[in-house]
C-alpha positions in Angstrom: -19.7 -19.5 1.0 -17.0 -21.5 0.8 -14.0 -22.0 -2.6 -12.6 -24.7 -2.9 -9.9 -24.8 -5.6 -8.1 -28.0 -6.9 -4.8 -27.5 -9.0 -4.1 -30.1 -11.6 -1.9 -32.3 -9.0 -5.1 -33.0 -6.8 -4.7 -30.4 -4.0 -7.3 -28.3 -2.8 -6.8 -25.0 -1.5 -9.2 -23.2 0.5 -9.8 -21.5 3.9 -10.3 -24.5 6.3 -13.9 -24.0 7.3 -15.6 -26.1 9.8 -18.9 -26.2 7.5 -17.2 -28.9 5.6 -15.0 -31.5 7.3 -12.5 -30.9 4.6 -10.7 -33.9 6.6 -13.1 -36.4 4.4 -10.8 -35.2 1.7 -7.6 -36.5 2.8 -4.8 -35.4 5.1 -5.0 -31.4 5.8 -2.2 -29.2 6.0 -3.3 -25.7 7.7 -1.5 -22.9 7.6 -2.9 -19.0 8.8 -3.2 -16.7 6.1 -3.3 -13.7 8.3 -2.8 -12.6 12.1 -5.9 -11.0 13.2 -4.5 -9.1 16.8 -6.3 -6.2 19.3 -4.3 -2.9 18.5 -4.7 -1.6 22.5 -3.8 1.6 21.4 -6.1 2.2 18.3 -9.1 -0.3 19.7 -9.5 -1.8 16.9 -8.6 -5.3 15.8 -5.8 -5.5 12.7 -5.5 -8.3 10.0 -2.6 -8.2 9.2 -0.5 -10.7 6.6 2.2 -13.2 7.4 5.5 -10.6 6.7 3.6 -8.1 9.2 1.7 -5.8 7.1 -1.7 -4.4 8.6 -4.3 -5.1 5.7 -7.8 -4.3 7.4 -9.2 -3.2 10.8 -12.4 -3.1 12.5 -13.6 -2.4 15.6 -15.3 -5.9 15.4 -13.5 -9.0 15.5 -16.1 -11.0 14.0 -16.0 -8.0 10.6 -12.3 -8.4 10.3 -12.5 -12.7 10.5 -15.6 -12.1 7.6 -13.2 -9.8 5.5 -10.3 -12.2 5.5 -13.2 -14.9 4.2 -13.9 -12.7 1.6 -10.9 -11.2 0.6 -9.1 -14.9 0.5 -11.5 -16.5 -1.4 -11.7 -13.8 -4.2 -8.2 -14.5 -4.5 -8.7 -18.1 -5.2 -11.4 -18.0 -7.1 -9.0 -15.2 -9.2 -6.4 -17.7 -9.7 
């Protein structure tokens, strides 16, 4: 699933998602919300946010790239 939230000005704000070519919208602007990296040492992939704080890991790439969906998107549907 996929939240798509629009503040008053008109701007949605989402994770980009190739499920909906968000591009029909308007121009995008994309920014990452997280690093998602292989820790060699711990084997284990790390999410971690953009000042560098490690906020999941998994052993599965594809489980951290689902908990960043789901973690992002409660947020905005919080907001």
């Amino acid at each position: 699933m996929t939240t798509i939230v629009f503040t008053p000005d008109g701007a949605g704000h989402c994770l980009y998602t190739e499920a909906i070519d968000l591009s029909k919208l308007g121009t995008l602007s994309i920014k990452r919300a997280t690093t998602i990296e292989f820790d060699n040492k711990s084997q284990y992939w790390r999410v971690y946010d953009n000042s560098g704080v490690a906020m999941y890991c998994s052993p599965s790439r594809e489980t951290c790239l689902e908990w960043e969906r789901q973690h992002f998107n409660t947020k905005l549907e919080e907001a």
